[in-house]
N, CA, C and O atoms as CSV, one atom per row, in Angstrom:
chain,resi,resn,atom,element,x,y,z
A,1,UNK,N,N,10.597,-10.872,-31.617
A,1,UNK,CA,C,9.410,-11.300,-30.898
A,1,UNK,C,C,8.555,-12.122,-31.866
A,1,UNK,O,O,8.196,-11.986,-33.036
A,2,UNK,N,N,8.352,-13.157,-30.768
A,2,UNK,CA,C,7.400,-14.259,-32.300
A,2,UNK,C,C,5.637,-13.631,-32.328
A,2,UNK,O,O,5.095,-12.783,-31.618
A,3,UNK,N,N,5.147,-14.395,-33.364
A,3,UNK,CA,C,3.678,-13.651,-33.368
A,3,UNK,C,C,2.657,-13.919,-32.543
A,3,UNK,O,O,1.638,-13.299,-32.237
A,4,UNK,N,N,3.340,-15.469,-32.085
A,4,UNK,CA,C,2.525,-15.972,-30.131
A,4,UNK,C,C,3.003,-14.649,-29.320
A,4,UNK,O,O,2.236,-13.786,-28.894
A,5,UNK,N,N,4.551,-14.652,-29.174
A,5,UNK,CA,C,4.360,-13.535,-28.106
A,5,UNK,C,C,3.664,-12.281,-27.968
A,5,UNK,O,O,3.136,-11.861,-26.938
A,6,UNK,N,N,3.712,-11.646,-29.243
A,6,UNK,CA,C,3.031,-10.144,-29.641
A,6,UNK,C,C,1.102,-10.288,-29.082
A,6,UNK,O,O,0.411,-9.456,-28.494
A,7,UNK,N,N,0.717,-11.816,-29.627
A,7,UNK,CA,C,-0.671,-12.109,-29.043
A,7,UNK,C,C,-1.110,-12.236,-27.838
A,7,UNK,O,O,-2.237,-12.063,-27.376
A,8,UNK,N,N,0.184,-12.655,-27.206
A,8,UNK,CA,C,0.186,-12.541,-25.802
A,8,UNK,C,C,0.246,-11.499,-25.326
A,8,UNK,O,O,-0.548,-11.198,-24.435
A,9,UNK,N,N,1.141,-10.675,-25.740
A,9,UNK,CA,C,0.970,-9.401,-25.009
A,9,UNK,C,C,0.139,-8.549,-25.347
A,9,UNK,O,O,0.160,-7.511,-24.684
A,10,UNK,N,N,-0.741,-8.641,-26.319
A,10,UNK,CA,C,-1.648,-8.052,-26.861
A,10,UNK,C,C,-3.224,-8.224,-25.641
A,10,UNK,O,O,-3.910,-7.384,-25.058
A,11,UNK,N,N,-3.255,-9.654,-25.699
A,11,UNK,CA,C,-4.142,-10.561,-24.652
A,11,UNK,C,C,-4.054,-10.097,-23.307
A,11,UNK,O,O,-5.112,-9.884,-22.715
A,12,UNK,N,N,-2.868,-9.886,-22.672
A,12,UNK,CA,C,-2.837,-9.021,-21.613
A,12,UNK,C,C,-2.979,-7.856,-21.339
A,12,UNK,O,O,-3.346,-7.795,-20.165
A,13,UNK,N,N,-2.884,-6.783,-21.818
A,13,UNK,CA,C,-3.075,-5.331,-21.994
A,13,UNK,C,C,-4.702,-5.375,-22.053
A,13,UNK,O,O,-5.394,-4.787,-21.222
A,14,UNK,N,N,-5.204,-6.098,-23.073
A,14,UNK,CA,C,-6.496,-5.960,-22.952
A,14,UNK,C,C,-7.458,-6.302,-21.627
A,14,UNK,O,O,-8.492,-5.686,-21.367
A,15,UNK,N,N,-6.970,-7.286,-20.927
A,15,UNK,CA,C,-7.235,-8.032,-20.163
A,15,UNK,C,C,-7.380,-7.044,-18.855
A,15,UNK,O,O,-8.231,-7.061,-17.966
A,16,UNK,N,N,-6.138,-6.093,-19.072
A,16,UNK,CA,C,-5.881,-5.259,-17.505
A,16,UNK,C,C,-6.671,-4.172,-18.070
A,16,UNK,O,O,-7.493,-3.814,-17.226
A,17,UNK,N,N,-6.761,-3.518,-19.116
A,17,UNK,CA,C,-8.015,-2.450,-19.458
A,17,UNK,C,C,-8.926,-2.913,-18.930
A,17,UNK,O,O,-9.154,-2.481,-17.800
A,18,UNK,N,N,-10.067,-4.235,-19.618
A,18,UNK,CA,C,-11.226,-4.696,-19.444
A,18,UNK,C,C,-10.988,-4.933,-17.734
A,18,UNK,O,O,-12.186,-5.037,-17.469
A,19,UNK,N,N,-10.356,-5.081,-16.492
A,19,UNK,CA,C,-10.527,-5.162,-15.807
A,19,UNK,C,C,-10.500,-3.895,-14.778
A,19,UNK,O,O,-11.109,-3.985,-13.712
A,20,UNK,N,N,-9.599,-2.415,-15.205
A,20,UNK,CA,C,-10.158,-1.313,-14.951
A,20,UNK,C,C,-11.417,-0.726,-15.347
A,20,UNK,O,O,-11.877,0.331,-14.916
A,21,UNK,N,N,-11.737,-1.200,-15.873
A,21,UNK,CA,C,-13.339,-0.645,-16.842
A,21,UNK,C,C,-14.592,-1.711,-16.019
A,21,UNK,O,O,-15.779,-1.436,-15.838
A,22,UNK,N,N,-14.041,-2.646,-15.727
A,22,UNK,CA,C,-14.967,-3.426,-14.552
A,22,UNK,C,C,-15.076,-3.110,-12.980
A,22,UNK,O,O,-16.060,-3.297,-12.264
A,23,UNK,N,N,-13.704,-2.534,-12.584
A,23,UNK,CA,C,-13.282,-2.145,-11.184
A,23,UNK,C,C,-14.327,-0.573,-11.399
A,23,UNK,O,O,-15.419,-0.451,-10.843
A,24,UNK,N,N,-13.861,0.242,-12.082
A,24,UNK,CA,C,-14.661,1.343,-12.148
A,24,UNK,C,C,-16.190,1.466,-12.012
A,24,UNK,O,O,-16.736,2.217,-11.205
A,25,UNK,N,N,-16.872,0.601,-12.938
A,25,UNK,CA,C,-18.230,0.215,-12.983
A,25,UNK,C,C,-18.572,-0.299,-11.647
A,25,UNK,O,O,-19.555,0.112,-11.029
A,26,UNK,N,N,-17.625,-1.353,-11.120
A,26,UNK,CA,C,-18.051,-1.697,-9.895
A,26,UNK,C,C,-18.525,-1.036,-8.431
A,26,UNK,O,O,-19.377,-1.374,-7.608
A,27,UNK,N,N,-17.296,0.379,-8.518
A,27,UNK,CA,C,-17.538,1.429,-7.660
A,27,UNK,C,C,-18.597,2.274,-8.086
A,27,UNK,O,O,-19.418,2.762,-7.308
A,28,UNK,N,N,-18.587,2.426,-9.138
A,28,UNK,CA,C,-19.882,3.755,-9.256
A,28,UNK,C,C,-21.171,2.568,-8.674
A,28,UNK,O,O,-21.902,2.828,-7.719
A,29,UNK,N,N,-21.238,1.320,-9.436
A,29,UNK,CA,C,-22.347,0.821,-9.180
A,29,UNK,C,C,-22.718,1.011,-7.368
A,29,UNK,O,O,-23.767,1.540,-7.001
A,30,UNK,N,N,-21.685,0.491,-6.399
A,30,UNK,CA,C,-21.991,0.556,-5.366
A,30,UNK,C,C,-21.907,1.613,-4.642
A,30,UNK,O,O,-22.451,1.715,-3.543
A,31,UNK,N,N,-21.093,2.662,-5.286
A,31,UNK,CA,C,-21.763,4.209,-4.883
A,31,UNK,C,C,-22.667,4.960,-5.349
A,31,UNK,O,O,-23.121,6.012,-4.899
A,32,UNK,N,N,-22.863,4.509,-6.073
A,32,UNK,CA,C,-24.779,5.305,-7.135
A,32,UNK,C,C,-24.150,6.688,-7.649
A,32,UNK,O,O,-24.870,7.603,-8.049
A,33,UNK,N,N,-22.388,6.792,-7.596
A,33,UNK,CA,C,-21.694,7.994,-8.452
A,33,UNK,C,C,-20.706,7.677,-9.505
A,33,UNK,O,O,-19.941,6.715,-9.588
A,34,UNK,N,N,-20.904,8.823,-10.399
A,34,UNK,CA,C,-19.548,8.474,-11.383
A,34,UNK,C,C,-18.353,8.643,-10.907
A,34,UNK,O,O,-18.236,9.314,-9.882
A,35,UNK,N,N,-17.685,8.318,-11.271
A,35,UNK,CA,C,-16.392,7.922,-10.876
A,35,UNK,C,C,-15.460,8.987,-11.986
A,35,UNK,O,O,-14.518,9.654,-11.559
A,36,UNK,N,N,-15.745,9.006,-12.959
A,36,UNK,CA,C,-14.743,9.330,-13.728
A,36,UNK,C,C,-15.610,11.242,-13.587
A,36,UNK,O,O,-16.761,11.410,-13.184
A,37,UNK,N,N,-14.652,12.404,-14.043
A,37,UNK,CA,C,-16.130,13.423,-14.268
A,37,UNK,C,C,-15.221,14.554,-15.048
A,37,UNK,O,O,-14.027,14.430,-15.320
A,38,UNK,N,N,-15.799,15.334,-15.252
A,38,UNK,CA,C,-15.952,16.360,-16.965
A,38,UNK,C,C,-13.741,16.719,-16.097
A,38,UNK,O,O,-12.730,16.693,-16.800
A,39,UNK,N,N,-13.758,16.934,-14.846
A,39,UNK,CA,C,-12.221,17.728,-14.577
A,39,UNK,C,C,-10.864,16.551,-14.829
A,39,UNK,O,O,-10.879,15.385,-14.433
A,40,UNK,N,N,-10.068,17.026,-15.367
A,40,UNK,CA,C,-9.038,16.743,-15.160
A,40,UNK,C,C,-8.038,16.988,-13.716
A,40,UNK,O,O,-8.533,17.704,-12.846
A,41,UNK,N,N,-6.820,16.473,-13.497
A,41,UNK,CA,C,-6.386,16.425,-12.062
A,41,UNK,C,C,-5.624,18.003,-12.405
A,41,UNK,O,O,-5.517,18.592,-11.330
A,42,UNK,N,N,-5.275,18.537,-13.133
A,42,UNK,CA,C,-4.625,20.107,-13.460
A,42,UNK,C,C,-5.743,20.772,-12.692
A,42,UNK,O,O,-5.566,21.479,-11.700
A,43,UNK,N,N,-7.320,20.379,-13.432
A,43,UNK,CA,C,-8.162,21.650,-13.520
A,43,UNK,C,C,-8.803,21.284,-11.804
A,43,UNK,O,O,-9.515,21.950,-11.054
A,44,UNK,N,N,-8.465,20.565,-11.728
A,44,UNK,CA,C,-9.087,20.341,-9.505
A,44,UNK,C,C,-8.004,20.633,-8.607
A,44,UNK,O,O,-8.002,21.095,-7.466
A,45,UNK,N,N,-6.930,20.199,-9.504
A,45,UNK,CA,C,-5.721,21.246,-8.533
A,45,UNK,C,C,-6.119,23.075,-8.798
A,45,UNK,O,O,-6.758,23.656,-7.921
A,46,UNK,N,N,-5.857,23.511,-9.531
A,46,UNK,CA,C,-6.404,24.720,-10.161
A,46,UNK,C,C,-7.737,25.121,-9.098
A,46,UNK,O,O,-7.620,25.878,-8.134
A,47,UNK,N,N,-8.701,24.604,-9.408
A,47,UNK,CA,C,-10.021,25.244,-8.718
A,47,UNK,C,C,-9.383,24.436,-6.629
A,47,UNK,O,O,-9.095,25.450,-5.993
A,48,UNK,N,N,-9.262,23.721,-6.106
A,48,UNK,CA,C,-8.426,23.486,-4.918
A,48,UNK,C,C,-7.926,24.757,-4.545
A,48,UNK,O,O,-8.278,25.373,-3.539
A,49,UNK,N,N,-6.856,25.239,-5.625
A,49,UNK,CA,C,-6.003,26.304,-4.786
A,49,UNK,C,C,-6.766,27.496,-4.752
A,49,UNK,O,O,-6.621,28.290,-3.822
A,50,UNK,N,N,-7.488,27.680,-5.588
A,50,UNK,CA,C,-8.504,29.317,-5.949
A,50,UNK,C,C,-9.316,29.098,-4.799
A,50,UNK,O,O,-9.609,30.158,-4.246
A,51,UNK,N,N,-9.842,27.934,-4.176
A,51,UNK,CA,C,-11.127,27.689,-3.142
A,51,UNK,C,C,-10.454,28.012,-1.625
A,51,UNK,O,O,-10.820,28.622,-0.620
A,52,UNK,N,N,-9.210,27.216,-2.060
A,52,UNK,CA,C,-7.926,27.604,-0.610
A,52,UNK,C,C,-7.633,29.327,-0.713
A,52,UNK,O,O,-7.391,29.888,0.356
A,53,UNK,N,N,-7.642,29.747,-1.346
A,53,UNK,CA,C,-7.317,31.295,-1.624
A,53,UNK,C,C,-7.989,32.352,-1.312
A,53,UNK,O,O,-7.583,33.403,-0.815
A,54,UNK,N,N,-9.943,31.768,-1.889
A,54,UNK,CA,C,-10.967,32.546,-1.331
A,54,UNK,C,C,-10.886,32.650,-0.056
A,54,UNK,O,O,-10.869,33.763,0.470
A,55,UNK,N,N,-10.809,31.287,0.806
A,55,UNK,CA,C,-11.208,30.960,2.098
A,55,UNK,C,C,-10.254,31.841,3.190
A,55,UNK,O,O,-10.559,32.340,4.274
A,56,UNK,N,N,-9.009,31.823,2.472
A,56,UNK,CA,C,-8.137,32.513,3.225
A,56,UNK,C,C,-8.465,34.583,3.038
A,56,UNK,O,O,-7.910,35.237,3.921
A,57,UNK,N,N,-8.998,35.118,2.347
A,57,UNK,CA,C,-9.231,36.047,2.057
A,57,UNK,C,C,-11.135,36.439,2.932
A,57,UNK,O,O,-11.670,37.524,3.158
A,58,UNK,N,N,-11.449,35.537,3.096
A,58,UNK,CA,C,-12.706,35.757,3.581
A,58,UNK,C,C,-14.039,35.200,3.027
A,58,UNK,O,O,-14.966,34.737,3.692
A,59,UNK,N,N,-13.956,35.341,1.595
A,59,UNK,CA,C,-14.683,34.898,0.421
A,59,UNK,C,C,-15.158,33.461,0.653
A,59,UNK,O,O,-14.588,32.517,1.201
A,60,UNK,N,N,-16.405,33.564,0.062
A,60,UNK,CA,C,-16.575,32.055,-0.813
A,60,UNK,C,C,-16.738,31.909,-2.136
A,60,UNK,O,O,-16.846,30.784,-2.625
């Protein structure tokens, strides 16, 4: 790989970050919410099934 190409692909990667990091900003901006937040997708599956579990038991 020559050192144009490596810059190139360097140039692009950045390019599609900086444009998730703009798409993101864009939604919170026009929802007045964050977008990103403290859970991971484990720990909302996790609390999901415990909330599905209460509900079925009676609980909240």
């Amino acid at each position: 790989m020559t050192i144009f190409q490596e810059l190139q692909d360097l140039s692009l990667k950045m390019n599609e970050e900086h444009s998730a990091r703009n798409a993101r900003m864009e939604l919170e901006a026009k929802t007045g919410k964050p977008v990103v937040s403290p859970l991971n997708a484990k720990d909302d599956l996790l609390l999901s099934n415990k909330e599905g579990r209460n509900k079925e038991k009676g609980e909240q």
